[in-house]
PyMOL commands that place a pseudoatom at each C-alpha (Angstrom):
pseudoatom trace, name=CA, resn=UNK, resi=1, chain=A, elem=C, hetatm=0, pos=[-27.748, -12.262, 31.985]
pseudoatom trace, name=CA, resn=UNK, resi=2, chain=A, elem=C, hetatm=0, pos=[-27.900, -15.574, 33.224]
pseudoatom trace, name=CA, resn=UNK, resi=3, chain=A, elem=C, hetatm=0, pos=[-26.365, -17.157, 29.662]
pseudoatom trace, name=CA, resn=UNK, resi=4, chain=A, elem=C, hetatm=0, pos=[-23.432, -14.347, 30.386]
pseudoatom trace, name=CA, resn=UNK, resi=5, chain=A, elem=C, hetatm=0, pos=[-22.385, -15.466, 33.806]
pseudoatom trace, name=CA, resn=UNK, resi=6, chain=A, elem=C, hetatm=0, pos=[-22.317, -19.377, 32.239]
pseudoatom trace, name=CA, resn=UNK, resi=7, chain=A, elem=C, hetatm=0, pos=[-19.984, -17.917, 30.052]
pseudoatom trace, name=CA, resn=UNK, resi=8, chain=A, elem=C, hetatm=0, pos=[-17.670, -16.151, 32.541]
pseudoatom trace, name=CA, resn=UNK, resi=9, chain=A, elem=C, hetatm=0, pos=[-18.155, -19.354, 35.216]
pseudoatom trace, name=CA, resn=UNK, resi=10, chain=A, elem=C, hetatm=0, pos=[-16.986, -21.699, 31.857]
pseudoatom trace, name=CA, resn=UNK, resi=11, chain=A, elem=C, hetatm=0, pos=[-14.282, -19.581, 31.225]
pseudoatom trace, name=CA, resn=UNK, resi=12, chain=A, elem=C, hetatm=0, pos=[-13.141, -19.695, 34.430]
pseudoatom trace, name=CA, resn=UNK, resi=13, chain=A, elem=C, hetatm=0, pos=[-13.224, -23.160, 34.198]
pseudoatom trace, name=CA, resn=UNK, resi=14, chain=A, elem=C, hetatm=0, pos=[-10.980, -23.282, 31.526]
pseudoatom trace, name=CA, resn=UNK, resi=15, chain=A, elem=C, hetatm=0, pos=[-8.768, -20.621, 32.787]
pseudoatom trace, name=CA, resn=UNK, resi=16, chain=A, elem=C, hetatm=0, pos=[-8.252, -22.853, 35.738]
pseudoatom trace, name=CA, resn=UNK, resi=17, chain=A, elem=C, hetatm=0, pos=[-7.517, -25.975, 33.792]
pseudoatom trace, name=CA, resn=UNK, resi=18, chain=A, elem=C, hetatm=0, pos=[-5.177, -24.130, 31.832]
pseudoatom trace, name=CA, resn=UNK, resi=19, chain=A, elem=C, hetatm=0, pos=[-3.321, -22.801, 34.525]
pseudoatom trace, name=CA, resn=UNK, resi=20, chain=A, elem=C, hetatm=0, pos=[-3.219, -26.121, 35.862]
pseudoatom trace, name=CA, resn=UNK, resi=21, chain=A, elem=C, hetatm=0, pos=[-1.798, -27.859, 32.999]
pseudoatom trace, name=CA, resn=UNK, resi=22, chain=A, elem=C, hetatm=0, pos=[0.702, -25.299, 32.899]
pseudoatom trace, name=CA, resn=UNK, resi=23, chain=A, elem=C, hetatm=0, pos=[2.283, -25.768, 36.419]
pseudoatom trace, name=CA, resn=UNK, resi=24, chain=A, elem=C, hetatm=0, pos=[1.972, -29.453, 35.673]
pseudoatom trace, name=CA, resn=UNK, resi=25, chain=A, elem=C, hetatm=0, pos=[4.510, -29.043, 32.376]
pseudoatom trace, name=CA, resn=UNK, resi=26, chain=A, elem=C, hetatm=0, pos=[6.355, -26.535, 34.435]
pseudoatom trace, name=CA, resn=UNK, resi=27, chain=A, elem=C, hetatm=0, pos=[6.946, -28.646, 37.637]
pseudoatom trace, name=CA, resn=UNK, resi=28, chain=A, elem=C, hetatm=0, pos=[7.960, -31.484, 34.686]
pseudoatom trace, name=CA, resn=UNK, resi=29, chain=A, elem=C, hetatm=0, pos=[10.921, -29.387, 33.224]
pseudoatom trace, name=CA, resn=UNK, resi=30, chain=A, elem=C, hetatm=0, pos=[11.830, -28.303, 36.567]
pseudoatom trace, name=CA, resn=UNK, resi=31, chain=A, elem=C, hetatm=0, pos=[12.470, -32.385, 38.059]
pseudoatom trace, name=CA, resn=UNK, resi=32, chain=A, elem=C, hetatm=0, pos=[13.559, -33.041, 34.363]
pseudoatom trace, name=CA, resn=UNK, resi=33, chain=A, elem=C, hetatm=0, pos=[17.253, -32.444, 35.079]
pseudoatom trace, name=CA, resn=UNK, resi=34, chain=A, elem=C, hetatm=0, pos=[17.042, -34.381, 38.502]
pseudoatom trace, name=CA, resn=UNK, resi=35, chain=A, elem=C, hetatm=0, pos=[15.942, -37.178, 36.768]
pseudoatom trace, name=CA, resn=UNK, resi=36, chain=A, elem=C, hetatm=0, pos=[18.480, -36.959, 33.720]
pseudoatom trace, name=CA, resn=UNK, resi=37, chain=A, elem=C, hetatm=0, pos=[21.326, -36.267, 36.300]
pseudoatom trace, name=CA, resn=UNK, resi=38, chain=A, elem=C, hetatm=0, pos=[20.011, -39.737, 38.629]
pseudoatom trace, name=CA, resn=UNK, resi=39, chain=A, elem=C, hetatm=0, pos=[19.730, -41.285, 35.300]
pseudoatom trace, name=CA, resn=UNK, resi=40, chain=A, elem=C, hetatm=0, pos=[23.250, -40.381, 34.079]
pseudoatom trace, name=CA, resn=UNK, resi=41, chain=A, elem=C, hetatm=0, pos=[25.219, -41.079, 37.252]
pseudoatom trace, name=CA, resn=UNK, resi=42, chain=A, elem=C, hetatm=0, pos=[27.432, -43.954, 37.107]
pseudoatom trace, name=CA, resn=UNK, resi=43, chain=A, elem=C, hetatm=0, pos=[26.629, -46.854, 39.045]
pseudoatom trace, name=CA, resn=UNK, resi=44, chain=A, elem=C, hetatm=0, pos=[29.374, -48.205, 41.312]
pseudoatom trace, name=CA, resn=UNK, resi=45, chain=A, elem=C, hetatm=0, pos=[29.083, -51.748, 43.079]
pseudoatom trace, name=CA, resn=UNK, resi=46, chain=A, elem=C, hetatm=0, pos=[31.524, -52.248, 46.455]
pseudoatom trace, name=CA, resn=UNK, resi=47, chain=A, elem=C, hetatm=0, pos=[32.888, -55.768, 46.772]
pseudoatom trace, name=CA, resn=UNK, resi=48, chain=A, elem=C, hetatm=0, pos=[31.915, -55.843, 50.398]
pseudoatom trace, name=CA, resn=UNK, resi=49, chain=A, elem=C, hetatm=0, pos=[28.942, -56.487, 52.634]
pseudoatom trace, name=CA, resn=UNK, resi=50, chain=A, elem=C, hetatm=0, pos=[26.963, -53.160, 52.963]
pseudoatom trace, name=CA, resn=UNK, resi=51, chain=A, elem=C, hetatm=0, pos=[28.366, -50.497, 55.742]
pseudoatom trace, name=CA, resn=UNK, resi=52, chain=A, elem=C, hetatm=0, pos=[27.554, -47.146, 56.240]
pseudoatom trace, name=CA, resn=UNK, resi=53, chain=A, elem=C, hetatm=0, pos=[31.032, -45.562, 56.467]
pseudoatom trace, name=CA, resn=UNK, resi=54, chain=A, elem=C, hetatm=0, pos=[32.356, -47.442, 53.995]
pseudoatom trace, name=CA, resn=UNK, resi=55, chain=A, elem=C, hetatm=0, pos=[29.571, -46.228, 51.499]
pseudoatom trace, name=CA, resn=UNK, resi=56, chain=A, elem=C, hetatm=0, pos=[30.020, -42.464, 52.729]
pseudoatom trace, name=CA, resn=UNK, resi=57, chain=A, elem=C, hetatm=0, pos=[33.964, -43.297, 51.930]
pseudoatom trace, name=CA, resn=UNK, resi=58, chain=A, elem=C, hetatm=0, pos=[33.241, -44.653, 48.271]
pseudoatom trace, name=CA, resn=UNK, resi=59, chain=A, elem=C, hetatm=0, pos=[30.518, -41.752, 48.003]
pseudoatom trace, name=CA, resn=UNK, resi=60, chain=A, elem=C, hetatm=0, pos=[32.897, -38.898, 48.901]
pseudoatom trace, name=CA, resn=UNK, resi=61, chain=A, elem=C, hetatm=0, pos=[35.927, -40.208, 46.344]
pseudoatom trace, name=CA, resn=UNK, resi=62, chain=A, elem=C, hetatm=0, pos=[33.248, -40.427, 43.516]
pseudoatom trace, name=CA, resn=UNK, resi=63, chain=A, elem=C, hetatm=0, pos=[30.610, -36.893, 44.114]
pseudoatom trace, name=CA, resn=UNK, resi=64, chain=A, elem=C, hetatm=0, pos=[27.667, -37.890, 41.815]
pseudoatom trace, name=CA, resn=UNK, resi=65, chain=A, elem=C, hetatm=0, pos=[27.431, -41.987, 41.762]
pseudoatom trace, name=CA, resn=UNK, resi=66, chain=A, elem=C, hetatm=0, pos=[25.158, -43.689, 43.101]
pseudoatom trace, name=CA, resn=UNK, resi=67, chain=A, elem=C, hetatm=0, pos=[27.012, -46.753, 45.125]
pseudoatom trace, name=CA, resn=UNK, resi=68, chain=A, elem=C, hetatm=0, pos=[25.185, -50.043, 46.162]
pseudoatom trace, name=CA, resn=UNK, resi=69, chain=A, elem=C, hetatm=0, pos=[27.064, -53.445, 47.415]
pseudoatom trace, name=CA, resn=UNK, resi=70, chain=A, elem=C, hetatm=0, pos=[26.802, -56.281, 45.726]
pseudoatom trace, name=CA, resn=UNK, resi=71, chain=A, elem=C, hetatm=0, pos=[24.067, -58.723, 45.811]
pseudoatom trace, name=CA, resn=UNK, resi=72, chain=A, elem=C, hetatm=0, pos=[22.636, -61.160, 43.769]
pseudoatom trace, name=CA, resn=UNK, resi=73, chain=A, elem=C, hetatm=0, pos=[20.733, -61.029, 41.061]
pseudoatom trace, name=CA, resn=UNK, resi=74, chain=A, elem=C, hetatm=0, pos=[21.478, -57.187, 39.721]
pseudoatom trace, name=CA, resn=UNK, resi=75, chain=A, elem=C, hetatm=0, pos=[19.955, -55.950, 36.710]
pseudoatom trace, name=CA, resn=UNK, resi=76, chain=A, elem=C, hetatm=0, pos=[22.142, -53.207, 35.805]
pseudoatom trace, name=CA, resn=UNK, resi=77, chain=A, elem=C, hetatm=0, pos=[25.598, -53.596, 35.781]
pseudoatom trace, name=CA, resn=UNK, resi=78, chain=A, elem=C, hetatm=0, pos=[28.269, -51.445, 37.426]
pseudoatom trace, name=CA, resn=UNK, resi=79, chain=A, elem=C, hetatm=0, pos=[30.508, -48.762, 35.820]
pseudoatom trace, name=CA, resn=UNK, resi=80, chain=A, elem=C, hetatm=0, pos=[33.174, -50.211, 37.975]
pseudoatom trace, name=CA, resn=UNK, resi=81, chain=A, elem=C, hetatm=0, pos=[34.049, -52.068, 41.104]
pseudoatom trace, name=CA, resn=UNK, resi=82, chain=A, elem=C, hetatm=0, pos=[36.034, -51.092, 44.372]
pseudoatom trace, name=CA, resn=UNK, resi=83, chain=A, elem=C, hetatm=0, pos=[37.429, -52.772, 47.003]
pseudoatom trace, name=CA, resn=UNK, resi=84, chain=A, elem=C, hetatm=0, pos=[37.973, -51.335, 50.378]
pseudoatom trace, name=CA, resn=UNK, resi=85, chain=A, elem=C, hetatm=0, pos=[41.230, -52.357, 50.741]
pseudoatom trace, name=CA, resn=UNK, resi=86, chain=A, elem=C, hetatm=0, pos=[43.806, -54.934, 49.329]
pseudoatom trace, name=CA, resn=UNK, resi=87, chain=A, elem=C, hetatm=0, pos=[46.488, -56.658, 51.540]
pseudoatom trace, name=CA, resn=UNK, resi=88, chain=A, elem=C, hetatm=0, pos=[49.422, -57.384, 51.261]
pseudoatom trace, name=CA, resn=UNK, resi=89, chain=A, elem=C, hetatm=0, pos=[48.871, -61.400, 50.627]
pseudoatom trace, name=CA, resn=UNK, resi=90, chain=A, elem=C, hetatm=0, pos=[45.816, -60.910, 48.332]
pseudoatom trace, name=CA, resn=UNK, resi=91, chain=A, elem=C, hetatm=0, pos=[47.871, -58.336, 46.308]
pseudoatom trace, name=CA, resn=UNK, resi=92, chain=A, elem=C, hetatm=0, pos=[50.646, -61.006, 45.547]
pseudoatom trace, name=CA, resn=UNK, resi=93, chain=A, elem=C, hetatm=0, pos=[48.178, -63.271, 44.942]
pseudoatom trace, name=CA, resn=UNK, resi=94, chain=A, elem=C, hetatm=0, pos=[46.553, -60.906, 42.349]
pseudoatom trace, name=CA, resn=UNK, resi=95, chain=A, elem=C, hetatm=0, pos=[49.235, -59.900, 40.825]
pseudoatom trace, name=CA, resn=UNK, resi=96, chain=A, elem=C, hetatm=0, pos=[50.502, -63.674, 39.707]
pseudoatom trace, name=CA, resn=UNK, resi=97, chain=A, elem=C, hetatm=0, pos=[47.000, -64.829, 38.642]
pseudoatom trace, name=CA, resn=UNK, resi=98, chain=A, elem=C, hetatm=0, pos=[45.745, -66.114, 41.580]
pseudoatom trace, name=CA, resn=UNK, resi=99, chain=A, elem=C, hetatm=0, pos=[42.846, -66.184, 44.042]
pseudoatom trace, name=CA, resn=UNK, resi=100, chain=A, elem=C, hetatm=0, pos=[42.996, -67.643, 47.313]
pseudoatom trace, name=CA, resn=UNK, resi=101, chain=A, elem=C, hetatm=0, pos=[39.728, -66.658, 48.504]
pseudoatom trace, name=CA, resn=UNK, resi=102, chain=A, elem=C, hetatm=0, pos=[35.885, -66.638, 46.849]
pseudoatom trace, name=CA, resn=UNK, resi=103, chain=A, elem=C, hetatm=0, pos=[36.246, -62.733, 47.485]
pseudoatom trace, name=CA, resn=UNK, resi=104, chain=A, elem=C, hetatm=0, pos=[39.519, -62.622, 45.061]
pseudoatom trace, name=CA, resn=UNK, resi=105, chain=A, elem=C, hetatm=0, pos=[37.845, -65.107, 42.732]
pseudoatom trace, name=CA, resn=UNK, resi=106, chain=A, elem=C, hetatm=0, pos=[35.425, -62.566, 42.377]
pseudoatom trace, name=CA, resn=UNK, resi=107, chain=A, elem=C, hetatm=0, pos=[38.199, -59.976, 41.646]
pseudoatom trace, name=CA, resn=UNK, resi=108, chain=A, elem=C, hetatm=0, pos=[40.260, -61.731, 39.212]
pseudoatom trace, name=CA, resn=UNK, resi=109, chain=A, elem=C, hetatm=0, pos=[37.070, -63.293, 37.491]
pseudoatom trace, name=CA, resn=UNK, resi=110, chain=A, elem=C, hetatm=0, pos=[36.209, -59.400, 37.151]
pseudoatom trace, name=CA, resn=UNK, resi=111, chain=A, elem=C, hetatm=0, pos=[39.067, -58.309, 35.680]
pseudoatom trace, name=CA, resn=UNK, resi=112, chain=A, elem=C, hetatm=0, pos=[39.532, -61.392, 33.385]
pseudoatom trace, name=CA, resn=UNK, resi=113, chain=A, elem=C, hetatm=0, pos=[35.826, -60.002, 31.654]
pseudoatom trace, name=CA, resn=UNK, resi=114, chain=A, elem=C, hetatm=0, pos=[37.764, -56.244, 30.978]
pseudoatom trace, name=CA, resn=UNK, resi=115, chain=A, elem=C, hetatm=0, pos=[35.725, -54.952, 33.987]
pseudoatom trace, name=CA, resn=UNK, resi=116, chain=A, elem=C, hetatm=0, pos=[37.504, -52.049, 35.972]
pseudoatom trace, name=CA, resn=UNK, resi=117, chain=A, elem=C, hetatm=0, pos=[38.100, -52.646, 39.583]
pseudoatom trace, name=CA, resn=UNK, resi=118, chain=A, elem=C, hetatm=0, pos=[39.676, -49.920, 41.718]
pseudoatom trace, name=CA, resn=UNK, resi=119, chain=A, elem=C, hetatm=0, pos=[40.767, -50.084, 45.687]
pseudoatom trace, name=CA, resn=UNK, resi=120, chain=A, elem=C, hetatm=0, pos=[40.329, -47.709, 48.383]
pseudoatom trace, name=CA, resn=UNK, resi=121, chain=A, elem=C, hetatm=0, pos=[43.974, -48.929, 49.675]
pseudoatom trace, name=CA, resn=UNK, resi=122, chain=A, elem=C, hetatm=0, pos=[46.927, -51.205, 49.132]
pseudoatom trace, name=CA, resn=UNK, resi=123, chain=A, elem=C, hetatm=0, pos=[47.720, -52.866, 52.783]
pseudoatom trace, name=CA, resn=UNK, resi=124, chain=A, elem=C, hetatm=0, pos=[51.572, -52.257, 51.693]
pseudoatom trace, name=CA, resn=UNK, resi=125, chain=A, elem=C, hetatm=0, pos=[52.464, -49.168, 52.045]
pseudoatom trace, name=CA, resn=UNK, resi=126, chain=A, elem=C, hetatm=0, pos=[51.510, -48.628, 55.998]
pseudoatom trace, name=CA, resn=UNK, resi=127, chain=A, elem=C, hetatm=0, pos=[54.611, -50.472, 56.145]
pseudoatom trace, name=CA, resn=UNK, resi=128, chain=A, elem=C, hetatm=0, pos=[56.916, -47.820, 54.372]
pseudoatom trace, name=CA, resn=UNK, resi=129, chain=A, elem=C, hetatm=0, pos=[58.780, -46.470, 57.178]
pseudoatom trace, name=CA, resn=UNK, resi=130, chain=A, elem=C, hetatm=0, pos=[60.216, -50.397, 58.397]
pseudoatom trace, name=CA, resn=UNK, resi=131, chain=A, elem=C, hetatm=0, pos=[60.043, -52.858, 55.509]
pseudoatom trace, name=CA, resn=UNK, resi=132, chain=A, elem=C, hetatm=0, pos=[63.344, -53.035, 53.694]
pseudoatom trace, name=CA, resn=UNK, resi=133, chain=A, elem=C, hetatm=0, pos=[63.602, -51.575, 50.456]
pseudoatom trace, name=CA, resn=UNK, resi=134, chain=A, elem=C, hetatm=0, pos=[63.665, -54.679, 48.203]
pseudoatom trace, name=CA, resn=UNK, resi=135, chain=A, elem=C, hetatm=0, pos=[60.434, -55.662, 49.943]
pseudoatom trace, name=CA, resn=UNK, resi=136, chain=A, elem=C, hetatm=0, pos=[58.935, -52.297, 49.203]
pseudoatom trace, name=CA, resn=UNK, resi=137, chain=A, elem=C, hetatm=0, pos=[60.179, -52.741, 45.877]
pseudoatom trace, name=CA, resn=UNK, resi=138, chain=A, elem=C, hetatm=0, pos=[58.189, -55.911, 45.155]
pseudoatom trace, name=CA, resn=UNK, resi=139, chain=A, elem=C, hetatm=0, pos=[54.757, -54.467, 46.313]
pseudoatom trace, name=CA, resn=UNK, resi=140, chain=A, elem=C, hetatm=0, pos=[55.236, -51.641, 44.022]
pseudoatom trace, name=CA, resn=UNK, resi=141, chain=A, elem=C, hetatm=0, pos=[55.982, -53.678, 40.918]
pseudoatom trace, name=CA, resn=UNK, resi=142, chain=A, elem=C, hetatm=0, pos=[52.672, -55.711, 42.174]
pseudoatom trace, name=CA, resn=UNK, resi=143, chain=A, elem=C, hetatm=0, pos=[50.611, -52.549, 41.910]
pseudoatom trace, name=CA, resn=UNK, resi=144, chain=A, elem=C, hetatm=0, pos=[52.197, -51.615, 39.204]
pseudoatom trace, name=CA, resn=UNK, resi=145, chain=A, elem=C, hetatm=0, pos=[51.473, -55.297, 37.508]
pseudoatom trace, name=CA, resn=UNK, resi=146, chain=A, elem=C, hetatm=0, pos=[47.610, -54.528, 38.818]
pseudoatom trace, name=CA, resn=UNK, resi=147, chain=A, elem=C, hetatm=0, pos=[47.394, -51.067, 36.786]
pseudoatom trace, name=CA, resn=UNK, resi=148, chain=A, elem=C, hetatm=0, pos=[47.940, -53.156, 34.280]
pseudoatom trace, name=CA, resn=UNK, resi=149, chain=A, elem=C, hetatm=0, pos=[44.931, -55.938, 34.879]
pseudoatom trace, name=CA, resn=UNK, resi=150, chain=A, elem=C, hetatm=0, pos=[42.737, -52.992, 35.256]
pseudoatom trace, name=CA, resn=UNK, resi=151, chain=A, elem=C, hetatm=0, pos=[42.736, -52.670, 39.194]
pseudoatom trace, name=CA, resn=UNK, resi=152, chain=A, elem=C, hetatm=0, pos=[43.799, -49.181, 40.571]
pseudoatom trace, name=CA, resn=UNK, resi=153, chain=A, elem=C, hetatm=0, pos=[43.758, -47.003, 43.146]
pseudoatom trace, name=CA, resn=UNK, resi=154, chain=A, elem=C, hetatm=0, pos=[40.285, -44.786, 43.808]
pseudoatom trace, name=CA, resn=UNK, resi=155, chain=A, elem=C, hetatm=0, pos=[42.311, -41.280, 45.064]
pseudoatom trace, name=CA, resn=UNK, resi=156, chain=A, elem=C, hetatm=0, pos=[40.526, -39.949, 47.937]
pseudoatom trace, name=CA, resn=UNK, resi=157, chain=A, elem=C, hetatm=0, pos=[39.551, -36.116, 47.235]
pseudoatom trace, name=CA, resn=UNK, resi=158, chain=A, elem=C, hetatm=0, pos=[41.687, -33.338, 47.709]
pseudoatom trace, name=CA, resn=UNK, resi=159, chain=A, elem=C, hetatm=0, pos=[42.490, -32.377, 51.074]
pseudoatom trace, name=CA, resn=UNK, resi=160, chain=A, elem=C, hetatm=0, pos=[40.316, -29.179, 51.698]
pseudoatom trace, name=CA, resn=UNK, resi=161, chain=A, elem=C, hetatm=0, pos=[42.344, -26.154, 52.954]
pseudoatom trace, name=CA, resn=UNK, resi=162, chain=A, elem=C, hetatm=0, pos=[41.657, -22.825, 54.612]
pseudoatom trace, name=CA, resn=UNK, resi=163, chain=A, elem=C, hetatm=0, pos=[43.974, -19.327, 54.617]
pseudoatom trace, name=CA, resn=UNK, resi=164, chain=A, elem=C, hetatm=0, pos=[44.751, -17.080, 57.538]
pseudoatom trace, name=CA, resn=UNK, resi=165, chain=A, elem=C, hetatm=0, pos=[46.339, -14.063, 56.923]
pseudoatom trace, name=CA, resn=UNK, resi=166, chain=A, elem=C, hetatm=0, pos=[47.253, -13.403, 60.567]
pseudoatom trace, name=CA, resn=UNK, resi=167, chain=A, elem=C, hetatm=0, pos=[50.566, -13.565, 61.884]
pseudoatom trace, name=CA, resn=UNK, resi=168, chain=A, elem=C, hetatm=0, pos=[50.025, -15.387, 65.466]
pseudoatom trace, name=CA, resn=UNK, resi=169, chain=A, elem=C, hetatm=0, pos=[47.707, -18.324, 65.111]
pseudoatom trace, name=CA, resn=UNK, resi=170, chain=A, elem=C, hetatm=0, pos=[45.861, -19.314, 67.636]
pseudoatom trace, name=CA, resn=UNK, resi=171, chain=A, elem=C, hetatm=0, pos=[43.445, -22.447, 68.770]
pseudoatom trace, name=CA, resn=UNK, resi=172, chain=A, elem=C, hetatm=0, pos=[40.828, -20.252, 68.135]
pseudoatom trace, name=CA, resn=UNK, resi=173, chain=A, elem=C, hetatm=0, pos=[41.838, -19.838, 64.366]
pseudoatom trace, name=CA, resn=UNK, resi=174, chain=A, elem=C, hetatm=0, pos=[42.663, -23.768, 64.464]
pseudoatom trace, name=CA, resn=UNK, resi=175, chain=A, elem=C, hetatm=0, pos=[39.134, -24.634, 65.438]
pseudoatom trace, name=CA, resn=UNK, resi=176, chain=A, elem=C, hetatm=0, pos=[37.053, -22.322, 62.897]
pseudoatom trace, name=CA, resn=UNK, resi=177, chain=A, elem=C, hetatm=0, pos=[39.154, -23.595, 60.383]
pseudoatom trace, name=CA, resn=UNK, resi=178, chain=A, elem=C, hetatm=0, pos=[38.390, -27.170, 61.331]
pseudoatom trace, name=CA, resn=UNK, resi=179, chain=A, elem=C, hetatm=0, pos=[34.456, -26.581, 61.296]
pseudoatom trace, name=CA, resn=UNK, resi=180, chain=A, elem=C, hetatm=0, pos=[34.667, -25.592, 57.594]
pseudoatom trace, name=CA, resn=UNK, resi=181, chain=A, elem=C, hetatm=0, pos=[36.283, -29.375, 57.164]
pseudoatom trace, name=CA, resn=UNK, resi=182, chain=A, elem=C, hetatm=0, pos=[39.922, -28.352, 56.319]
pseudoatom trace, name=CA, resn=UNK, resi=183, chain=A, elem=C, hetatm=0, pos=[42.528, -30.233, 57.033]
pseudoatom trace, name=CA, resn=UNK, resi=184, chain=A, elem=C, hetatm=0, pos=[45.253, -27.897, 56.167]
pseudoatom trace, name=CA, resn=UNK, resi=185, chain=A, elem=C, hetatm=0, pos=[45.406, -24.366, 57.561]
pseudoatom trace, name=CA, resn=UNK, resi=186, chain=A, elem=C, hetatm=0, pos=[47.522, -22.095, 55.269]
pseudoatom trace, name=CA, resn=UNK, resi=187, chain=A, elem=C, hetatm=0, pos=[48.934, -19.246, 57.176]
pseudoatom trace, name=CA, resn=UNK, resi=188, chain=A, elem=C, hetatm=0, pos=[51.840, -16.404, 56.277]
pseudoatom trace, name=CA, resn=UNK, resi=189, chain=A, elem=C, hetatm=0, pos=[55.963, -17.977, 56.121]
pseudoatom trace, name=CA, resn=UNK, resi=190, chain=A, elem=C, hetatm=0, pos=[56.866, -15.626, 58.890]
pseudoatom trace, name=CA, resn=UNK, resi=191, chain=A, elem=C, hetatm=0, pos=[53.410, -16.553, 61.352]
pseudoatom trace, name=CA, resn=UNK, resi=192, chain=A, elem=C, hetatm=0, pos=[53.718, -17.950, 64.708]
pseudoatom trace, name=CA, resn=UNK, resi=193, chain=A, elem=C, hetatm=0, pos=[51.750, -20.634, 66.021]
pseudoatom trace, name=CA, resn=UNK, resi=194, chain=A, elem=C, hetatm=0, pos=[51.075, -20.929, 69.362]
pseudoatom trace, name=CA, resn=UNK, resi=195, chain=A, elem=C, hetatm=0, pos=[51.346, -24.412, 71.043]
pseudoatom trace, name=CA, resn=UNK, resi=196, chain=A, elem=C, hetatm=0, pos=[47.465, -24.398, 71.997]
pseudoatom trace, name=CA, resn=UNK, resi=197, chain=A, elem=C, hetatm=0, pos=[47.349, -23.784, 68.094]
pseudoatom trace, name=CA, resn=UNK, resi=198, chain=A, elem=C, hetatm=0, pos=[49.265, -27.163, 67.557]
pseudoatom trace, name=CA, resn=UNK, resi=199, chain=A, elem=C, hetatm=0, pos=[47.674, -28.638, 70.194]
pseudoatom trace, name=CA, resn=UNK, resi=200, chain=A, elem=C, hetatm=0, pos=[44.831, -27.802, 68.774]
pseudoatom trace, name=CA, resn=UNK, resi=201, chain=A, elem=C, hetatm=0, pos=[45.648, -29.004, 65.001]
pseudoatom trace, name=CA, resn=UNK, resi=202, chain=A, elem=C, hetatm=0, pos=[47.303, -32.392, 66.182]
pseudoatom trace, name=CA, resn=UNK, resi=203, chain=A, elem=C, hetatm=0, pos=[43.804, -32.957, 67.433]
pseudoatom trace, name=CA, resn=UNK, resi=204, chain=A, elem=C, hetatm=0, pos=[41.687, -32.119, 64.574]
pseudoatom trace, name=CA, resn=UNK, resi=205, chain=A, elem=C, hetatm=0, pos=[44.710, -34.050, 61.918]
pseudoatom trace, name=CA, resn=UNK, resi=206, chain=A, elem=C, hetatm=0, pos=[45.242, -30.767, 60.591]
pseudoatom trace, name=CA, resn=UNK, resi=207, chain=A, elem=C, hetatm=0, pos=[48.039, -29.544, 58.654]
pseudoatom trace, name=CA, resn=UNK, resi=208, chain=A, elem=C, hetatm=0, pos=[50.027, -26.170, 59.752]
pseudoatom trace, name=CA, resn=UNK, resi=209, chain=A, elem=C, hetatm=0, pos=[51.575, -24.813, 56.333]
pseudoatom trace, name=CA, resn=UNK, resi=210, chain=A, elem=C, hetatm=0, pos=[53.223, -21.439, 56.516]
pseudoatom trace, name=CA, resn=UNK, resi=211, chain=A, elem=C, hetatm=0, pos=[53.321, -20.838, 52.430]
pseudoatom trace, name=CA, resn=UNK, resi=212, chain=A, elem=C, hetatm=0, pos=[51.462, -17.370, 52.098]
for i in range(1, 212): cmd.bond("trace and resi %d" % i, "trace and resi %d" % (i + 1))
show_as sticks, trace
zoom trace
């Protein structure tokens, strides 16, 4: 009797370590794509001292990277570069070979190795609505000269957009569709929209598009 309940308490034993070994390789394969996905995930180094909103920007243009600002002494080097923003004088500067500044020696010595540098933002084109044509002109053929050095433009995301089949559209409508984070509101050709409604999307830089 007493050898038979050693037997069941060892088997028990076992039963447990089994069934702990198993949840162990289980739990394993489970974090296993986690860990191939973090490992996998291109690495992406901003050309600027470190700043919240500007890493949420970076993060939102590139879903799945893992972004970090550059500091000395890095180990692993960076799929690409970005820039917040290039203006006007820097891109001229670029574009003929020069670098003015340690930040656009940095740039230029960047692109000079074959690395890939991309910008959230050219300065220029704020200025589309005043500068003269030939002027625009120029700063086009600059960016265009850039594409060419490797240094592009990182396209924000598509603007999300919501449908409403109704024909009056109201603030009301305006505001739901602004807590799902759209920032165009698709309604019917023929809809009205009430002025609280573009009150209401003026606020929240939403777009009104009658195209259903």
């Amino acid at each position: 009797m007493e050898a038979k309940l050693k037997d069941t308490a060892v088997t028990t034993d076992t039963q447990a370590l089994i069934d702990a070994v198993v949840q162990r390789v289980l739990a394993q394969l489970a974090a296993a794509p986690h860990g191939d996905k973090l490992a996998s995930a291109p690495t992406v180094e901003i050309l600027a001292p470190a700043d919240d909103k500007l890493a949420h920007e970076v993060a939102s243009r590139l879903p799945g990277a893992r972004v970090r600002f550059e500091t000395a002494n890095q180990t692993e080097e960076a799929a690409f570069y970005v820039l917040p923003e290039l203006g006007c004088s820097d891109m001229a500067d670029l574009a003929q070979g020069r670098a003015s500044s340690i930040a656009l020696r940095k740039v230029l010595e960047l692109l000079l190795k074959g690395k890939e540098v991309r910008v959230l933002g050219f300065a220029y084109r704020a200025y589309a609505e005043t500068a003269p044509y030939a002027l625009m002109q120029m700063y086009e053929a600059y960016e265009a000269a850039l594409a060419g050095f490797g240094l592009t433009e990182l396209a924000p995301p598509p603007a999300k957009a919501a449908s409403l089949r109704q024909s009056l559209v109201t603030a009301d409508h305006v505001a739901e569709a602004a807590r799902t984070g759209a920032q165009t509101l698709r309604v019917p050709r023929k809809a009205v929209v009430t002025p609280l409604a573009q009150e209401a999307a003026d606020s929240h830089h939403m777009t009104i598009l009658k195209n259903l």
